[in-house]
N, C-alpha and C positions, 0 to 999 in steps of 0.2 A: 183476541186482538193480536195483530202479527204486527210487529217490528219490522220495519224496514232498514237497511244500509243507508239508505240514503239521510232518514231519520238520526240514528246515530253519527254520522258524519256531522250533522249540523253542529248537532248538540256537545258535542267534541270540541267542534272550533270556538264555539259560544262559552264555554268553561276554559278555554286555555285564553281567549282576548284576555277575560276579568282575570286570571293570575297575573296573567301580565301588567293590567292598567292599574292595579291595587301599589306595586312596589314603586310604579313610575310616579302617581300620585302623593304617596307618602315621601320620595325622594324628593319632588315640585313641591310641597310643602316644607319641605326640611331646608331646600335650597333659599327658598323664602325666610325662613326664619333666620339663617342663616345671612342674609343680607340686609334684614333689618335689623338686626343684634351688631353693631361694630365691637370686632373683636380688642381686645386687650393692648398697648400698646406700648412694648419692653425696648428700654433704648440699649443696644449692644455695641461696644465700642470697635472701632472700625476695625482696630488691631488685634480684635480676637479674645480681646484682658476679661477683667472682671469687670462689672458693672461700676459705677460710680459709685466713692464709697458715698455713705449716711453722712449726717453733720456732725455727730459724735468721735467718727474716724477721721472727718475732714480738721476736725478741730484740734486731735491730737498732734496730726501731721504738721498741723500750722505752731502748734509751739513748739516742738521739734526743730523746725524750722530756726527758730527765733532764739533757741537756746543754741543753736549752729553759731547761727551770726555773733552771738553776744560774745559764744569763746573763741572765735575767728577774731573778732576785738582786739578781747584781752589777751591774745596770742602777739596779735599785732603791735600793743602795748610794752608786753614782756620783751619783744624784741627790741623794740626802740630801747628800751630803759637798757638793754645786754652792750645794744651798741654804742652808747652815752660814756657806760662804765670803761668797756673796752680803751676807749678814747681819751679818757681820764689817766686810763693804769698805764698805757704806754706814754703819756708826757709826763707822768710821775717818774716812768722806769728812765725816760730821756733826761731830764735835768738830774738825777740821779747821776747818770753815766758822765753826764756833763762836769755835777762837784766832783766826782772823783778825780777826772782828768784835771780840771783844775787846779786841785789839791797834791795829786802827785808832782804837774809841771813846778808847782811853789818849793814842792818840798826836794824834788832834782835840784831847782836852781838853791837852795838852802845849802844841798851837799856839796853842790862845786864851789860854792861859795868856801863852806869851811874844809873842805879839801886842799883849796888855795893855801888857807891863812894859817892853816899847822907847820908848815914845814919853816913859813915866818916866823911864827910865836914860840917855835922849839932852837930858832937862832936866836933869838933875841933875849930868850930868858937863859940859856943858859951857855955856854961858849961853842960843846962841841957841834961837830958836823948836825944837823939836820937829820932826819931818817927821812928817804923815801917816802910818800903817801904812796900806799896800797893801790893800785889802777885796776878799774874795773875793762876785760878784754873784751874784745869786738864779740868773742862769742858768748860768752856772760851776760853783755848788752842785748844781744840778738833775742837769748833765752826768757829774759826777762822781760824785756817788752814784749815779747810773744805772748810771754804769761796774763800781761796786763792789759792787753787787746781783750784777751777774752773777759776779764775782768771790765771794762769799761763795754765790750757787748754785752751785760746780762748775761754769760753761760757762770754762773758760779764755781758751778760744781768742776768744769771743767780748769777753769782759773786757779784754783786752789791747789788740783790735782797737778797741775803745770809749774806753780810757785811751791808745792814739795820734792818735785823732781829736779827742779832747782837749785833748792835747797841739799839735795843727796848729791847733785853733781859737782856741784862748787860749794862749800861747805863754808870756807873761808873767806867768799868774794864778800867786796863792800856791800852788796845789798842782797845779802842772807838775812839782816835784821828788816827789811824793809820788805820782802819775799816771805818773811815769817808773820807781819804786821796785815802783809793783805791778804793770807790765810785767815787770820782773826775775823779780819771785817769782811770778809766773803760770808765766814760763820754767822757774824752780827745779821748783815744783811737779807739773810736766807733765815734769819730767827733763831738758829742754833745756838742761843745764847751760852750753855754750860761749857759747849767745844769753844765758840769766841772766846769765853774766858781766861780759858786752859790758854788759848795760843798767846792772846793778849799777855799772859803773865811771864812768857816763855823769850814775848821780844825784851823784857822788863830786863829776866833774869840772866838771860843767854847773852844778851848784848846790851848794857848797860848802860854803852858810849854811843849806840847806835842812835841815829836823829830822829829817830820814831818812838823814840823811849814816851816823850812829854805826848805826844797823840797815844800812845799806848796804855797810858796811867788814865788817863783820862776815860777811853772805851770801858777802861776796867769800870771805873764808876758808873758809867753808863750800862755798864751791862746788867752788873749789879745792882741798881735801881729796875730795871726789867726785868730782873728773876725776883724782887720784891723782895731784895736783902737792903732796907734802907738804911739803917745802921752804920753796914758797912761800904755804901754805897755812900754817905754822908763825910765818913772818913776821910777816905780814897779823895773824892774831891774836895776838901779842904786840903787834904797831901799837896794836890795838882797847884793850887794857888800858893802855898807856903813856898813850893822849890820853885814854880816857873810863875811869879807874880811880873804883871804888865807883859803877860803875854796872851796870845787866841787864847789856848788850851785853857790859861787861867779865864779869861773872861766866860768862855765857854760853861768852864766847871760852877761859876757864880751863878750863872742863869741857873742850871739844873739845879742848884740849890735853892733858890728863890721858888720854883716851879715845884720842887718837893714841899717848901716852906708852907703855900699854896695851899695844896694837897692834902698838909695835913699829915705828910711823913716827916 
């Protein structure tokens, strides 16, 4: 039996169709299932992030959240309460500033007052001349109220330092004992209780005649009750009432004793 070309040509074309129609079939099938099957469907966020988180992450973030606000709060709180105080401490540190001013204008006009009446009561009692009163000069005056500016602004430390150099340049002026008295009570007022002391006993011993003596005696006890020497804080003011009875200083020293009595010192 002879083979023909033409035979084989057929039979050639008839085995290449079916390679062909086998893969196109099984793809028409696949595309099929493919289309019945709906694929999966992943939400991805627009921005590119990560997926949303679970309720577990959502949940931690949410109290996160709420522990923020809670000390945003109490932040907002602690502030108010800061500015309340704030508010408090400077109309304390103002009427402060205020009795001192006070207290010095009373106790100037005290001075001119017995400044006056010495150079009377040294005629009167005894025949000769008068002595001169001591006159405090324009620049003595200048330095000193300089001093005492800062002293009635709250600079303490700076008032003090002003009322020693004061004190070095005019050694003699009438109000060395009253320059040394608001040394003291700078100390006092700043807490320095052991230096107020020191100063306080220095206007006592240094100047004796000086008008800040009776305000002097008195801080003593006062200070002395604040370093928690009642004893002799006890003393000191019953002193204050003995020498200067029906006066401030004396009513003053009464109360702290009643106030100790209290106390229980």
């Amino acid at each position: 039996m002879s083979i023909r070309w033409t035979d084989i040509g057929w039979w050639t074309s008839f085995m290449l169709a079916a390679v062909i129609a086998v893969p196109v079939a099984f793809a028409q099938d696949g595309l099929a299932d493919a289309r019945s099957t709906p694929a999966p469907v992943v939400s991805i966020p627009l921005d590119g992030g990560m997926p949303p988180p679970q309720s577990g992450l959502r949940s931690s973030v949410l109290n996160l959240l709420q522990q923020v606000e809670t000390l945003q709060s109490q932040v907002r709180k602690l502030r108010d309460a800061v500015e309340i105080q704030s508010h408090k401490l400077h109309v304390m540190k103002q009427q402060q500033r205020n009795l001192i001013a006070d207290l010095d204008r009373r106790v100037s006009a005290l001075e001119a007052r017995s400044a006056a009446a010495a150079p009377a009561a040294g005629a009167a009692a005894g025949g000769t001349a008068p002595v001169a009163a001591v006159q405090t000069t324009p620049g003595q005056q200048q330095a000193y109220n300089g001093a005492f500016d800062l002293m009635k602004e709250g600079f303490y430390d700076r008032a003090i330092a002003a009322f020693h150099a004061f004190i070095v340049k005019y050694p003699d002026a009438p109000l060395a004992g009253n320059a040394e008295y608001w040394i003291a009570e700078g100390n006092y007022v700043m807490g320095n209780y052991r230096r107020a002391l020191k100063e306080y006993k220095v206007v006592v011993t240094k100047y004796p005649n000086g008008t800040k003596v009776p305000d002097a005696l008195l801080k003593i006890g006062f200070t002395q009750y604040e370093l928690h020497s009642y004893d002799k804080a006890r003393k000191t003011l019953n002193s204050v009432i003995a020498r200067f009875p029906d006066t401030t200083v004396a009513k003053l020293a009464a109360t702290r004793l009643d106030q100790m009595q209290k106390e229980g010192h």
